[in-house]
C-alpha positions as CSV (number, residue, x, y, z in Angstrom):
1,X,-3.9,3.1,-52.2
2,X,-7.2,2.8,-51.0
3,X,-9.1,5.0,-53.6
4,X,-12.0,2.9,-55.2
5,X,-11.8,0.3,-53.2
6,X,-15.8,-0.5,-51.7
7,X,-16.2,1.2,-48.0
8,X,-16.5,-0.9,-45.0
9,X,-19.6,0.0,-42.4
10,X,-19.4,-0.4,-38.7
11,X,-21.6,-2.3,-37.2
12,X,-23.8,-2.0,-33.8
13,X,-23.3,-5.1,-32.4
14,X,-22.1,-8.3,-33.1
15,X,-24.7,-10.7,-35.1
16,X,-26.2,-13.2,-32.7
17,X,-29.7,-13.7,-34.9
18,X,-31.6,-16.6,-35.7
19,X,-32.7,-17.5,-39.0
20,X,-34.4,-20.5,-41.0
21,X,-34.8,-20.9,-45.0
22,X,-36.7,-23.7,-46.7
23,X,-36.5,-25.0,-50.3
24,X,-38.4,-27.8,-52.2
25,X,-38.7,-29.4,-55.1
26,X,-41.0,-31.8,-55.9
27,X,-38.6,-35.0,-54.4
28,X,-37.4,-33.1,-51.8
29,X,-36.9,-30.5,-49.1
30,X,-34.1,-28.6,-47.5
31,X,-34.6,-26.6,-44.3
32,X,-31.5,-24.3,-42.6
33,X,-31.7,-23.2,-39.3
34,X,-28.9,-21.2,-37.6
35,X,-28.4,-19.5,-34.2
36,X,-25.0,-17.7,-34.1
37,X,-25.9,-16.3,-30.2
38,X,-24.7,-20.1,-30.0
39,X,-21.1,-19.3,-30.9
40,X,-20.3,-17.2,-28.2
41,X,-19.2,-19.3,-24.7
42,X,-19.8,-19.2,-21.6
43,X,-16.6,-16.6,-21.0
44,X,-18.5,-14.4,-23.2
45,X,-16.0,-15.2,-26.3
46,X,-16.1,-16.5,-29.5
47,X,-14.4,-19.7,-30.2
48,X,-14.6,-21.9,-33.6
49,X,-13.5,-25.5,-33.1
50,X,-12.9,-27.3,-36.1
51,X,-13.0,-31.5,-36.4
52,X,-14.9,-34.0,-38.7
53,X,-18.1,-33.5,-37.2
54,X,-17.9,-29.7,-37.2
55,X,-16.0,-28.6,-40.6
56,X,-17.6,-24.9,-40.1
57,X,-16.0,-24.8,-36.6
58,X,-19.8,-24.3,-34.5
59,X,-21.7,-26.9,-33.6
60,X,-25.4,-28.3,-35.6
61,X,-27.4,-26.6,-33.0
62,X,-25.4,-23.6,-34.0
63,X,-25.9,-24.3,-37.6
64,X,-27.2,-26.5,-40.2
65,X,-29.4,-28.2,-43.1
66,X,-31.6,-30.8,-43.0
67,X,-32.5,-33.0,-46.0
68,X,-35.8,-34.7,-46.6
69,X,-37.8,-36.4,-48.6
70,X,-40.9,-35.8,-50.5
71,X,-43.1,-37.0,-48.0
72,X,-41.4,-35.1,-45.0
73,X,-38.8,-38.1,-43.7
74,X,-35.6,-37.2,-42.8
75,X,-32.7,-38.2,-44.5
76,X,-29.9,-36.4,-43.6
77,X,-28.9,-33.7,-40.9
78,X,-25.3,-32.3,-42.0
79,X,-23.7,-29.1,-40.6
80,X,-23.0,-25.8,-42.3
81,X,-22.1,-22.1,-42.5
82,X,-25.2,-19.5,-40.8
83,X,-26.8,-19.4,-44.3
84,X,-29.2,-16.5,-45.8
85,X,-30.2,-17.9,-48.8
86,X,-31.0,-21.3,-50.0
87,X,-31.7,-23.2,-53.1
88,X,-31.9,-26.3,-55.5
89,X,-30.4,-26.4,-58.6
90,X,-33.0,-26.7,-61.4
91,X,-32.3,-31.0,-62.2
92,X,-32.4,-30.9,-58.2
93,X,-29.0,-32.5,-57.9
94,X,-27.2,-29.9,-55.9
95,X,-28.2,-27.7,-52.7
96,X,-26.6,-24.2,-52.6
97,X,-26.2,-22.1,-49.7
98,X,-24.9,-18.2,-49.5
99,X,-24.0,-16.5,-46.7
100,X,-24.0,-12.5,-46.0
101,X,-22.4,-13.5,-42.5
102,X,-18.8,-12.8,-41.5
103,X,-18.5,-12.9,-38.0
104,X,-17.3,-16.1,-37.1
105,X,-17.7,-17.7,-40.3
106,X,-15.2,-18.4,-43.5
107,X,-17.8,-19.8,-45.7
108,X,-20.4,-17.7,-47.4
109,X,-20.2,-20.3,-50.3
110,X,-21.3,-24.1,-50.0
111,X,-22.8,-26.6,-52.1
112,X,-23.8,-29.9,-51.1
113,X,-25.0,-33.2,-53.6
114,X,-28.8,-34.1,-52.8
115,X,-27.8,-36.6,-49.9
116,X,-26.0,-33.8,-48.2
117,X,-22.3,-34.8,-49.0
118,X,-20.3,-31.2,-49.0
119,X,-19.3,-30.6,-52.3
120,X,-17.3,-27.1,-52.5
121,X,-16.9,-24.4,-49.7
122,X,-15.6,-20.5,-50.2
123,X,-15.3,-17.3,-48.4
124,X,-15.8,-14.7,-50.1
125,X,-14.5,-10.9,-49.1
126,X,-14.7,-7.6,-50.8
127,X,-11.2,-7.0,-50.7
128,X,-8.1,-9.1,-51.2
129,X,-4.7,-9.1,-52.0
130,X,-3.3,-9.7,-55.8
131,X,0.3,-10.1,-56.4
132,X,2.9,-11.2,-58.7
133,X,3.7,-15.0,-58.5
134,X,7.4,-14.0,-57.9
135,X,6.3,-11.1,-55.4
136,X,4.3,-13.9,-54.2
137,X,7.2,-16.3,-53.8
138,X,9.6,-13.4,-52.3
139,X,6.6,-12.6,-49.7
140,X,6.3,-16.0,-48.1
141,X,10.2,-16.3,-48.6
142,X,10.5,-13.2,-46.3
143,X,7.3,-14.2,-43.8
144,X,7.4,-17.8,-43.6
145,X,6.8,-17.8,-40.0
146,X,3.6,-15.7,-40.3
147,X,2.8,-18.4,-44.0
148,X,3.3,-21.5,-41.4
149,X,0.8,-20.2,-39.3
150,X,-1.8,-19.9,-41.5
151,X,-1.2,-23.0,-43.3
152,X,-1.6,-24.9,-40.2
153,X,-4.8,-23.1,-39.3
154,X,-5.7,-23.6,-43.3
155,X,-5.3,-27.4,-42.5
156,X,-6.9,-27.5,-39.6
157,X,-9.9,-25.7,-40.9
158,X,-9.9,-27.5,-44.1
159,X,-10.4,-23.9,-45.9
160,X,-7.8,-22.0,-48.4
161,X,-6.4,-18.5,-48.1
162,X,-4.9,-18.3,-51.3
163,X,-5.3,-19.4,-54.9
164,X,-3.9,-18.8,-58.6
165,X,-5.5,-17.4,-61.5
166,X,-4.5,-16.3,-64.9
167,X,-0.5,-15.9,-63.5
168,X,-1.9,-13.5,-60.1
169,X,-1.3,-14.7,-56.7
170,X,-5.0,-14.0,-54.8
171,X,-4.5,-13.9,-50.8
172,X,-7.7,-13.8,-48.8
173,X,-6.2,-13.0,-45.0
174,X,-9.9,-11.6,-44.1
175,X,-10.0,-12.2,-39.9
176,X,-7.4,-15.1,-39.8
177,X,-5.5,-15.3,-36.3
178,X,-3.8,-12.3,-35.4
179,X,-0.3,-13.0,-34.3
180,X,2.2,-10.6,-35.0
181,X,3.8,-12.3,-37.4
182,X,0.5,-12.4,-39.2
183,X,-0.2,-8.4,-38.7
184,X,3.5,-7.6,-40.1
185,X,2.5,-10.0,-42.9
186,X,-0.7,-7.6,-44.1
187,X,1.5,-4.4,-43.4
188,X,3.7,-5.9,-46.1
189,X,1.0,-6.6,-48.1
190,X,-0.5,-3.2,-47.8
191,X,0.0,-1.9,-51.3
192,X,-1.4,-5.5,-53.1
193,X,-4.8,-4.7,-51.5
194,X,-7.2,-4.6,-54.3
195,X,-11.1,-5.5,-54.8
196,X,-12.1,-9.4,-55.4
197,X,-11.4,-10.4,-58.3
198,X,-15.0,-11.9,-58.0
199,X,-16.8,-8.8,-58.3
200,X,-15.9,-5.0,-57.6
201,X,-19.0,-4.6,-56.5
202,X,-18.8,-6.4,-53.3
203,X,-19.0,-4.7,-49.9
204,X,-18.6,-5.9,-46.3
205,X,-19.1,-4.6,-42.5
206,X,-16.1,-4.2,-40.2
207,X,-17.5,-7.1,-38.6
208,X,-20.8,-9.0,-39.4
209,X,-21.4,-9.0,-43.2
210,X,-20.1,-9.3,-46.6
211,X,-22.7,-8.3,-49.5
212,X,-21.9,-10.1,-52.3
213,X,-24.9,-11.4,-53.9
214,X,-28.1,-9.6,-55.4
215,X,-30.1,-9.4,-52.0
216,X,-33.5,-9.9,-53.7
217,X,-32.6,-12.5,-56.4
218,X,-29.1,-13.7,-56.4
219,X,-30.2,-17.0,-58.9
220,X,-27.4,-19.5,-58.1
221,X,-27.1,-22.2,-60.5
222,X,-24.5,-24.5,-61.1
223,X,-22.8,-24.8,-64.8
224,X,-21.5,-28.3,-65.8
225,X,-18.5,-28.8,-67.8
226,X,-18.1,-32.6,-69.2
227,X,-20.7,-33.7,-66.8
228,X,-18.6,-32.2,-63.6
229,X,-20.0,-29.3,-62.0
230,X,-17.5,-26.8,-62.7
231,X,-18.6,-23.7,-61.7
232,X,-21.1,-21.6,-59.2
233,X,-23.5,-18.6,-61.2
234,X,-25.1,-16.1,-59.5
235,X,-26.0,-12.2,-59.4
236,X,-23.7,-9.8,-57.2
237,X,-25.1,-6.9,-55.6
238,X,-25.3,-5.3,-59.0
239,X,-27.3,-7.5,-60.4
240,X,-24.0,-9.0,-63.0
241,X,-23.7,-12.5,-63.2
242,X,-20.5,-13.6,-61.7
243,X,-18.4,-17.2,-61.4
244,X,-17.3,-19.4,-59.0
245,X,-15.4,-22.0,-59.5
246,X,-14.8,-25.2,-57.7
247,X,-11.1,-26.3,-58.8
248,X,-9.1,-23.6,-58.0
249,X,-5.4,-24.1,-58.4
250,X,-3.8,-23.7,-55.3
251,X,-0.7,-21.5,-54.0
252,X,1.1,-24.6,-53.6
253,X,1.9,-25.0,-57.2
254,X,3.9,-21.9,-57.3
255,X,5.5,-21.9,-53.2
256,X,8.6,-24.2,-54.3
């Protein structure tokens, strides 16, 4: 079942780094500062709390950009994922951050409008799991206990774990809560594990990290469709150009 699909590395230890990225045009300025050691408690646990202020689940001294302008003034402060590359689009409308960093976080995709209003944001994993849209609908039909669950932590979090494309049912489960009814849930899905249907040539850690994009020069750009932005382009860790879009149609369209 598992033939092809990319390896997972263990990790040493946890990530707890810091890190700060810059980028600048010649109207403005985006600086990124995370510290993920600020994500573990006082008990020595990790806990993500989710609310309007903190849409990632850590706080802005655990994470986030600032936006200024061309002569240094800050405009805007907003929250976001620990990112590990940044950038502006080329007609400087959008700021787009990647991620490399699983622990603790379900976004290694966001991109944010020039006044720092959040725009899109997507986890990414090397593995998922594809299925039928009637294998789909007898799945939840059979699990809807462990399908309630994560649609209230789905809510909560304001993030998706599923989506529908070209008549296959994706399901990103990843490190969502752990309940049993959640870890008979992926036993059932077992056999619909397959590789992201973003790139094959993804990889991730156990824990920490998910490589997805070219590590030296991923070029993100966004490509506009009837003057919307309509999709994310960038290079995976092959160097191929791969999509991401920001509609996605949603598993609700097929549930009923």
């Amino acid at each position: 079942m598992l033939l092809g699909a990319p390896a997972a590395w263990a990790d040493r230890a946890a990530y707890v780094q810091k890190l700060d990225l810059v980028a600048s045009t010649a109207t403005m300025t985006v600086r990124h500062h995370h510290d993920w050691s600020k994500t573990r408690k006082s008990d020595g646990r990790w806990h993500l709390h989710y609310s309007a202020e903190s849409p990632f689940g850590v706080s802005e001294d655990a994470a986030h950009i600032a936006f200024l302008t061309s002569d240094g003034n800050l405009q805007s402060r907003v929250p976001s994922p620990p990112l590990t590359h940044l950038a502006i689009s080329d007609d400087g409308r959008f700021v787009i951050g990647l991620s490399r960093i699983k622990l603790m976080n379900y976004s290694q995709l966001v991109v944010y409008d020039r006044k720092g209003s959040l725009l899109l944001k997507r986890g990414i994993s090397a593995q998922v799991y594809c299925l039928s849209v009637d294998h789909f609908k007898a799945v939840r039909l059979d699990h809807s206990e462990a399908f309630g669950e994560l649609d209230r932590f789905a809510e909560t979090a304001q993030i998706s774990y599923g989506w529908l494309a070209d008549g296959v049912a994706y399901l990103d489960l990843r490190d969502w809560p752990g309940t049993p009814q959640i870890a008979d849930l992926r036993a059932k899905l077992a056999p619909d594990r397959c590789a992201s249907p973003y790139s094959p040539n993804i990889s991730e850690s156990v824990t920490n990290l998910v490589r997805w994009y070219h590590a030296d020069d991923p070029s993100p750009r966004i490509v506009d469709r009837d003057g919307n932005a309509y999709e994310v382009r960038l290079r995976d860790p092959a160097g191929l150009e791969i999509g991401v879009r920001f509609e996605q149609t949603p598993l609700v369209s097929v549930q009923n």
